[in-house]
N, C-alpha and C positions, 0 to 999 in steps of 0.2 A: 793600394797595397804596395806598390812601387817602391815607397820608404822604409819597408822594413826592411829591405837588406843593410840597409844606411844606419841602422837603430848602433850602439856599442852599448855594453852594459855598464856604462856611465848614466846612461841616459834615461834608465828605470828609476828613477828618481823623486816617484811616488808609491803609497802602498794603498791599497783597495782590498776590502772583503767582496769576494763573489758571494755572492746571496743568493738560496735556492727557496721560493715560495711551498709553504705547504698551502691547501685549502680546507676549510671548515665550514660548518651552516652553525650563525648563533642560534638563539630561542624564537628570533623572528624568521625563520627559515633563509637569510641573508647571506650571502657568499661571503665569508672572511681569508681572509691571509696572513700568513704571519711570516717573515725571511727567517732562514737558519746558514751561516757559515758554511759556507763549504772549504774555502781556502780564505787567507791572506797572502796578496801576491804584490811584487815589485812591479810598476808600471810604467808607461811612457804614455804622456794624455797631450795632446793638440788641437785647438780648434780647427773644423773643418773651413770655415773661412769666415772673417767679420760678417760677412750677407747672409750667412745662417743663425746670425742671431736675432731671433725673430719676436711678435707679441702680438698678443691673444688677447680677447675678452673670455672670458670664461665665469657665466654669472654677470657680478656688478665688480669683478676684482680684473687687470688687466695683468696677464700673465707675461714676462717672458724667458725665454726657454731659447740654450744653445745647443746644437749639435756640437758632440766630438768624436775623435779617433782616442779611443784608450787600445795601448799594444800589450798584452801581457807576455812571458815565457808560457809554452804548452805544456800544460802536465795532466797526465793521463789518468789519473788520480779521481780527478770529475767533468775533465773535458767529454766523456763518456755520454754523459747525464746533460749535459748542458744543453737551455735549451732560454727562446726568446722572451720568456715570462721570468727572466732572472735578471737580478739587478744586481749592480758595481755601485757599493759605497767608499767615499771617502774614507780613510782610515784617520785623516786630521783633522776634518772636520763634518764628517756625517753626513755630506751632498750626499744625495740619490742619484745614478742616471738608467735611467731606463733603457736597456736593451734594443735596438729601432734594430740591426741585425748585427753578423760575427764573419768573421772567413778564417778561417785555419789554413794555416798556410802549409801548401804542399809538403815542406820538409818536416811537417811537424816539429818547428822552432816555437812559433807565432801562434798569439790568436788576436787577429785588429777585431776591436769591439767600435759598431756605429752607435753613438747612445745620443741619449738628450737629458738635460737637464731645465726642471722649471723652476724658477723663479717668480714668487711675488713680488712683485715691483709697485703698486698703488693699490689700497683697498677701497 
């Protein structure tokens, strides 16, 4: 969290949908999800370091999957509601990154999101 005071807002220089999960049971009694928009927001995304970019077996498909730092502006709007079961989509091109955790920063500037993204890479 040390770099957010460093961020200028030059530096949001991507956009991301916050995504909030509803849950449902289909006809199989099966836990479904479905995302709904909460915002579109300006960002700043960093990888956490080349050595976090890792891979998996998962199945017979080898996954892999990077940690990043996404920094949004805090807006109080649905920072409320937010919580680790919600995902940051790409607004260019549709990546998913999973939520791994958040820190709001004391001033209520900031929110550094720790996320992951996977990647298929061999099937």
């Amino acid at each position: 969290m040390a770099f957010m005071s460093k961020i200028k807002a030059g530096d949001f220089n991507m956009q991301f949908k916050v995504k909030k999960p509803t849950y449902t049971q289909n006809n199989f009694g099966e836990k479904t999800s479905a995302y709904s928009t909460q915002a579109t927001v300006w960002a700043n995304k960093n990888v956490t370091s080349l050595r976090n970019i890792n891979e998996k077996f998962e199945g017979d498909k080898l996954q892999s999957y990077g940690e990043f730092y996404i920094v949004v502006r805090y807006d109080s709007s649905w920072v409320g509601t937010l919580d680790a079961d919600w995902i940051l989509e790409d607004n260019d091109n549709a990546q998913v990154y999973e939520i791994l955790s958040y820190i709001v920063d004391p001033r209520k500037e900031f929110i550094e999101f720790r996320t992951k993204m996977d990647t298929t890479t061999i099937s």
